[in-house]
Residue frames relative to the residue before (quaternion, step in Angstrom):
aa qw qx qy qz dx dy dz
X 1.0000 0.0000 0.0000 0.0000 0.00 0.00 0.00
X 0.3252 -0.7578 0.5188 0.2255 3.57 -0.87 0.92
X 0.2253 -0.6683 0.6850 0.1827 3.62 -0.95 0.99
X 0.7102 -0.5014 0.4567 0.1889 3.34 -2.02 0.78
X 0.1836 -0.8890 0.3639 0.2089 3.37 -0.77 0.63
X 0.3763 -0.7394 0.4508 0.3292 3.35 0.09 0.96
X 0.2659 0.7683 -0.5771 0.0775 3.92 -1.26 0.68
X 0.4956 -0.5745 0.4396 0.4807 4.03 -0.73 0.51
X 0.5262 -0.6163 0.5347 0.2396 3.49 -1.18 0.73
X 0.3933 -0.7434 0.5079 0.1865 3.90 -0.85 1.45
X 0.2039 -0.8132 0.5445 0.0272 3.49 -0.62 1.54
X 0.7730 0.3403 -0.2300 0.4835 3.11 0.96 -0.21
X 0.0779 0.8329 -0.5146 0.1882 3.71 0.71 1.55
X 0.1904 -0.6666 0.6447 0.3223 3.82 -0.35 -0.16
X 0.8957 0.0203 0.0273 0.4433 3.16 0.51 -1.03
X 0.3692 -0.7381 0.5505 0.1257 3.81 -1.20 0.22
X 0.0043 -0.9160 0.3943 0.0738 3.34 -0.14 1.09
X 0.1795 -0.9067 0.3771 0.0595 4.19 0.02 0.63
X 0.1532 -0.8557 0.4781 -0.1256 3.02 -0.16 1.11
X 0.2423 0.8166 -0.4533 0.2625 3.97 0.41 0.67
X 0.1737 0.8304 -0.5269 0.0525 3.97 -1.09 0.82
X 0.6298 0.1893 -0.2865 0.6968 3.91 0.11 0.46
X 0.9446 0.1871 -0.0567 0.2638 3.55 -0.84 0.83
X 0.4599 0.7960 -0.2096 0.3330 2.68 2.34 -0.92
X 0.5317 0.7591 -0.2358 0.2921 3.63 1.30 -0.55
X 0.5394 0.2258 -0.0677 0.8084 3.50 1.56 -1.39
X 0.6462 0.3703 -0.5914 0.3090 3.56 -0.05 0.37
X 0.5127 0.6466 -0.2996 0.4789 3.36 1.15 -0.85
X 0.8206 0.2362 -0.2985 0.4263 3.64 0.03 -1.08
X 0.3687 0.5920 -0.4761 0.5357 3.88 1.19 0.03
X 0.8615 0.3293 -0.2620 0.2842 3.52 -0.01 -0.86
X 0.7687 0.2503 -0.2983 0.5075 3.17 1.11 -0.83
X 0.5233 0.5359 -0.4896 0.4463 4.10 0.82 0.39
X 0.5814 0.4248 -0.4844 0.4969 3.69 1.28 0.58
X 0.8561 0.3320 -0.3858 0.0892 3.26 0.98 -0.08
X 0.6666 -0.4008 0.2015 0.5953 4.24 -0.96 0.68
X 0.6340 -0.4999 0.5073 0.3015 4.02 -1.97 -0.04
X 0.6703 0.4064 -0.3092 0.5384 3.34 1.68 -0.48
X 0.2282 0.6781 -0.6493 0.2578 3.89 0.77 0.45
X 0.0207 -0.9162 0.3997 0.0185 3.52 -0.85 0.99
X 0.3003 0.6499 -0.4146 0.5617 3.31 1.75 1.04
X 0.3542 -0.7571 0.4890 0.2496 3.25 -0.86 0.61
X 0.4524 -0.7271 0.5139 0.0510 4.01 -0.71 0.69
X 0.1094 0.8024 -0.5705 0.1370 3.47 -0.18 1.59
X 0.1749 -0.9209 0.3243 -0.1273 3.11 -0.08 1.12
X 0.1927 -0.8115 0.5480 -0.0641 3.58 0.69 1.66
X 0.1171 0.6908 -0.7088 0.0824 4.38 -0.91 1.18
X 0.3613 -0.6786 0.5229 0.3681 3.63 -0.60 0.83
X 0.1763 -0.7720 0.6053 0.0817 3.49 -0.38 0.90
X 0.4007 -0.5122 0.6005 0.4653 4.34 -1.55 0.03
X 0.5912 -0.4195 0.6410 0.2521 3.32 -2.03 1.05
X 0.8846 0.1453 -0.1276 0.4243 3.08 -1.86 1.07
X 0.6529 0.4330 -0.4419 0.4370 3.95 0.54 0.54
X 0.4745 -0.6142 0.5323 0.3380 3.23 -1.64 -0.42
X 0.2054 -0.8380 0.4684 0.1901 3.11 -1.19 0.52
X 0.1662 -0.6284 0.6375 0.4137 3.89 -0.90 0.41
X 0.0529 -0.6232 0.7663 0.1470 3.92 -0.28 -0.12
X 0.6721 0.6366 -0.3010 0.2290 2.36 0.23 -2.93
X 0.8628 0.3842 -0.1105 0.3095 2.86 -0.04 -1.76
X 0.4757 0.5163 -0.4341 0.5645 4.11 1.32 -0.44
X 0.8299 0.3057 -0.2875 0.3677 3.85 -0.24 -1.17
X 0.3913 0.6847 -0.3624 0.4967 3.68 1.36 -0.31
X 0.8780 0.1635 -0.2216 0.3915 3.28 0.21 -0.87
X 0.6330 0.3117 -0.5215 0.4799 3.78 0.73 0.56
X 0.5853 0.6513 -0.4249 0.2297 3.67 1.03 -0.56
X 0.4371 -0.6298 0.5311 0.3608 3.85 -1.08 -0.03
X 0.4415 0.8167 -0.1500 0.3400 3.12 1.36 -0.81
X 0.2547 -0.7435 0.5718 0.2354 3.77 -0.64 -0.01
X 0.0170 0.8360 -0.5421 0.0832 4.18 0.04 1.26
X 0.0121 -0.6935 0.6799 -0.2379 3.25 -0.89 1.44
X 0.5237 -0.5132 0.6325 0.2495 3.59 -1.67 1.13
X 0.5137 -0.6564 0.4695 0.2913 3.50 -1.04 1.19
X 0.4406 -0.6592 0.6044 0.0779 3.55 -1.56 0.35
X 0.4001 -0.6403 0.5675 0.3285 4.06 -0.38 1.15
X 0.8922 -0.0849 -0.1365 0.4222 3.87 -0.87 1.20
X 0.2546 0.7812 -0.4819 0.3044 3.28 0.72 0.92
X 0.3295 -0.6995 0.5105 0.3762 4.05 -0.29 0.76
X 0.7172 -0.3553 0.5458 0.2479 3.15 -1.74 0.21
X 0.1695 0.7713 -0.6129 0.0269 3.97 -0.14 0.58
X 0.6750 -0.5308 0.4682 0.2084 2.95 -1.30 1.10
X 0.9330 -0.2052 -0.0287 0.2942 3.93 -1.09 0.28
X 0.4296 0.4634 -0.5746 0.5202 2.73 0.78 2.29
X 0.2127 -0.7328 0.5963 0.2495 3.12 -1.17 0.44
X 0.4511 -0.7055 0.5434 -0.0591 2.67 -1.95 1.12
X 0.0418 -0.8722 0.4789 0.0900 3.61 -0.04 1.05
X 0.5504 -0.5073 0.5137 0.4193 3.81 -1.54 0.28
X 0.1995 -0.5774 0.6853 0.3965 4.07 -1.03 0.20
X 0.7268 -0.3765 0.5033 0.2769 2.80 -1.92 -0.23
X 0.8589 0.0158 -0.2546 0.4441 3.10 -1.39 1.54
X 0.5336 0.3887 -0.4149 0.6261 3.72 1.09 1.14
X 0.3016 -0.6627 0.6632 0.1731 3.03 -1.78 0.59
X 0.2522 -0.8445 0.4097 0.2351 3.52 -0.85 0.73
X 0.4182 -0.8307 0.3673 0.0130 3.02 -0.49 0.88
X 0.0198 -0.7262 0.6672 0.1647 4.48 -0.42 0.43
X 0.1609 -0.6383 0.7210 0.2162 3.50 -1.13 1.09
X 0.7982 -0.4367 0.2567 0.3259 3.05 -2.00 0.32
X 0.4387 0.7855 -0.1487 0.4103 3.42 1.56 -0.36
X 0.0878 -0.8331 0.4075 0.3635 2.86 1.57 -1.60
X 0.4626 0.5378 -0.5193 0.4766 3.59 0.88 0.63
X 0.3001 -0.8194 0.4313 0.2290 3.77 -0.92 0.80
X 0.3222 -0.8161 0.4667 0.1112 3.23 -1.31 0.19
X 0.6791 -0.5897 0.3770 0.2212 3.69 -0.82 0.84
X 0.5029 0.7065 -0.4879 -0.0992 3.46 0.22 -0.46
X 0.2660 -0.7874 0.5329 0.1589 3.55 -1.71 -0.01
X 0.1392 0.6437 -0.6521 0.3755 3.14 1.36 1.72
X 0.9131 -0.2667 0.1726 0.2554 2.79 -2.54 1.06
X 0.5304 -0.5482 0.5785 0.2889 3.55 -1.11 0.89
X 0.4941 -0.6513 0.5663 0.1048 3.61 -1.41 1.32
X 0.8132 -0.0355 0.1990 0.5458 3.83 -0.65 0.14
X 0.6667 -0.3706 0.3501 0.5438 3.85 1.44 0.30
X 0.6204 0.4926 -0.3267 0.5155 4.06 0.72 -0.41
X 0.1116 0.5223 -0.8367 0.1213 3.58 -1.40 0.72
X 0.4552 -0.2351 -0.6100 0.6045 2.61 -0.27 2.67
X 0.1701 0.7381 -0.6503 -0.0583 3.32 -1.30 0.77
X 0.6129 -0.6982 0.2518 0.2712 3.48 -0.92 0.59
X 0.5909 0.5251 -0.3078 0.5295 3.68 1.39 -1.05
X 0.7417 0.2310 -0.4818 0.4054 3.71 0.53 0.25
X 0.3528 0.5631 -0.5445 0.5118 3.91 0.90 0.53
X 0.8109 0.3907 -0.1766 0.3982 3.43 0.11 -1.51
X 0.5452 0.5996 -0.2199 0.5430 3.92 1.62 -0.33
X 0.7288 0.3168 -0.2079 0.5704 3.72 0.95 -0.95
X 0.6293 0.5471 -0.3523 0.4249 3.62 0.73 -0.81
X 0.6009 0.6868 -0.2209 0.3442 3.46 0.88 -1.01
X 0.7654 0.3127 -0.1018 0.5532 2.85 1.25 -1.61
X 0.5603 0.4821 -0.4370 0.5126 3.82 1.20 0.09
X 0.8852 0.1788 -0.1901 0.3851 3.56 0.41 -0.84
X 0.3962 -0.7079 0.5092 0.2876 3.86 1.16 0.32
X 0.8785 -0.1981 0.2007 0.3857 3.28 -1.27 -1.06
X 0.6370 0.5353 -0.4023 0.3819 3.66 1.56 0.68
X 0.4418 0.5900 -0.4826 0.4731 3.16 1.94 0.45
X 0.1693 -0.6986 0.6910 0.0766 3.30 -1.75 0.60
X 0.1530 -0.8010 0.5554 0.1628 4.01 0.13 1.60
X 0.0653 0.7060 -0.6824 -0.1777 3.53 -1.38 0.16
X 0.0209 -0.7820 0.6220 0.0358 3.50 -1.49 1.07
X 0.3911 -0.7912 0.4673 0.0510 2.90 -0.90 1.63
X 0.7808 -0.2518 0.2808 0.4982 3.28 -1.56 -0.61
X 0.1144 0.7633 -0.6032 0.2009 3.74 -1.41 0.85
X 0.2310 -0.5828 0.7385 0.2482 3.83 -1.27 0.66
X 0.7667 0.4294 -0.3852 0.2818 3.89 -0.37 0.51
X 0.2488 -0.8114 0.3648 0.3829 3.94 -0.89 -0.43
X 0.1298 -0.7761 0.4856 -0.3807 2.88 0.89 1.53
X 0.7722 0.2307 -0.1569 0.5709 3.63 -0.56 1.23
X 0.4039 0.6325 -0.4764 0.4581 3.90 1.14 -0.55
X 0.7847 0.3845 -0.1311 0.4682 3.42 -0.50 -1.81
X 0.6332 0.3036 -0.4170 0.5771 4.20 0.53 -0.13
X 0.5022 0.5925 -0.4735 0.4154 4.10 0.15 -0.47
X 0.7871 0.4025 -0.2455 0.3978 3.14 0.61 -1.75
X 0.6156 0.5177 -0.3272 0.4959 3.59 1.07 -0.97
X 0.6117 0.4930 -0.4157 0.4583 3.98 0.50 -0.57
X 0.7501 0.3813 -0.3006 0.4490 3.75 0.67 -0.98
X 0.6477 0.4774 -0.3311 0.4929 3.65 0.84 -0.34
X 0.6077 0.4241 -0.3315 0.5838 3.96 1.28 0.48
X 0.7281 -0.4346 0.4061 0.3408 3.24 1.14 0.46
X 0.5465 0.6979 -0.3113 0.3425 3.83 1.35 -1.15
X 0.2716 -0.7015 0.5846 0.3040 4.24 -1.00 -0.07
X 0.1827 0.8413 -0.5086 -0.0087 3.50 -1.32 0.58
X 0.1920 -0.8540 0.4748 0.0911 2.81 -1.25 1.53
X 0.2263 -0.9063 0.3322 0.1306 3.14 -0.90 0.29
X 0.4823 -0.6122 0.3915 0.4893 4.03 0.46 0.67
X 0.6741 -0.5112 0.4561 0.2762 2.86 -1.63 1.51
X 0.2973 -0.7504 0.4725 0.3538 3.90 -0.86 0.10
X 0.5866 0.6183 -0.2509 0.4591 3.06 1.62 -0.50
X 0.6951 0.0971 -0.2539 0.6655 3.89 0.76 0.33
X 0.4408 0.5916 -0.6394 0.2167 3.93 0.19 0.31
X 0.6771 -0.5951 0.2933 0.3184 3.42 -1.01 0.10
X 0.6175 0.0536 0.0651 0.7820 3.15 1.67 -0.80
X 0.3541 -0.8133 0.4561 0.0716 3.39 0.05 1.64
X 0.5446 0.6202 -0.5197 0.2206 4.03 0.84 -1.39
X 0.8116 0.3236 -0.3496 0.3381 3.72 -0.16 -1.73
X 0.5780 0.5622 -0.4985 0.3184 4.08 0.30 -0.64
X 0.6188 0.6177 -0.2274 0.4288 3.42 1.27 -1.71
X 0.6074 0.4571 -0.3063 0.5730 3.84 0.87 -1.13
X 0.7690 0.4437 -0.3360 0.3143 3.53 0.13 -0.97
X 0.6637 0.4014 -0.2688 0.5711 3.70 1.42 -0.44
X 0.7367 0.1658 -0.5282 0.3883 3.32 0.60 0.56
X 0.4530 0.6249 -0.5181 0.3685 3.55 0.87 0.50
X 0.7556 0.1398 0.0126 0.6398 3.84 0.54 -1.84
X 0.3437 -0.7655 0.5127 0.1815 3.44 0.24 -0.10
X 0.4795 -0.6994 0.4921 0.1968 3.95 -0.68 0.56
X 0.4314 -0.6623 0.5791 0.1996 3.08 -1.97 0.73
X 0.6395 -0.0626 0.0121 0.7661 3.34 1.61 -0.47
X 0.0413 -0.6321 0.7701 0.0753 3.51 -1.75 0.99
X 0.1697 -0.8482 0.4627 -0.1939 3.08 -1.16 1.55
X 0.4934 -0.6436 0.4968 0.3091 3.57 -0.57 0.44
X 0.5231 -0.5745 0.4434 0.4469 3.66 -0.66 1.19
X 0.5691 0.4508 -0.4033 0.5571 4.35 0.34 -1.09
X 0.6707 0.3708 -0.4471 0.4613 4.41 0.13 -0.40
X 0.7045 0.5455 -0.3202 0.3220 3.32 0.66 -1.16
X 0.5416 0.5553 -0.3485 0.5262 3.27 0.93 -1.38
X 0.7374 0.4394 -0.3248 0.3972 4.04 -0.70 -1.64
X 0.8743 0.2618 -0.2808 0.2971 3.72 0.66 -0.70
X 0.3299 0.6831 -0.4859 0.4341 3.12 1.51 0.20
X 0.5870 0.6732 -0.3172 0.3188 2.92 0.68 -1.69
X 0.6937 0.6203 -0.0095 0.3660 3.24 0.69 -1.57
X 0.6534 0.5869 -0.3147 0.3600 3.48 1.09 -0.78
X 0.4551 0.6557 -0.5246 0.2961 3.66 0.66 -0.93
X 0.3893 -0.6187 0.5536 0.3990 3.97 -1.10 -0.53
């Protein structure tokens, strides 16, 4: 059984990266409808979505969030307290620049959104002011970015496996990169919350 990890909340994030698939949906709007209108990191936000549909995300996390939430845009900058989501059948991408990018190379682990290149490009744009979270998921998707966020210096947490909804990807990702804190979605949420300065 995995015990919480106790750690000082990171005030000085630019950015927030999410990473979430089987279940990720009500985990998502739990997390970001806890957090305040002044949250000032920006929120990129990677949900394995089906190929070839529409999505309301936008419109589900929009309406508990405080936040402004919008389907990312090919060269659009990084903006501080809104979150930004991948559409369907693109990966999203941070260039070094920090403006993001579409792309529609090869499905990850099966996913086109996939998370380890969100969590792979961010890393290397924002070093040790990114803060990765990976939620609930049936896949291991988000391993290989964890590991790249913590080797830049970056923090990551990662839902408890033991109360996530679908326990497989958090559970892969801690024994692959391992975590700065593994939390209950109700921890995760309160300290996010918490991060602004």
């Amino acid at each position: 059984m995995t015990t919480p990890t106790p750690f000082i909340p990171r005030r000085d994030a630019e950015a927030v990266a999410i990473g979430a698939s089987a279940g990720g949906v009500q985990a998502l709007r739990e997390l970001l409808g806890a957090l305040p209108a002044d949250f000032t990191p920006a929120l990129l936000v990677v949900l394995h979505l089906p190929s070839g549909r529409e999505t309301r995300l936008a419109e589900l996390l929009g309406a508990v969030c405080a936040l402004p939430v919008a389907e990312a845009l090919d060269g659009q900058p990084v903006h501080g307290g809104t979150v930004t989501l991948a559409p369907p059948d693109y990966h999203l991408l941070v260039e070094p620049d920090r403006t993001l990018s579409l792309s529609v190379d090869d499905p990850v682990l099966f996913s086109r959104p996939a998370i380890d290149p969100l969590f792979e490009s961010a890393a290397a744009a924002f070093g040790a002011r990114l803060l990765a979270l990976l939620l609930t998921g049936a896949s291991t998707d988000g391993s290989a970015g964890l590991a790249a966020v913590r080797r830049h210096g970056g923090q990551a947490w990662v839902e408890d496996p033991a109360t996530a909804c679908v326990p497989t990807m958090p559970a892969a990702a801690l024994g692959h990169a391992g975590a700065d804190a593994v939390l209950t979605l109700d921890e995760m949420r309160r300290r996010l919350a918490a991060c602004p300065p």
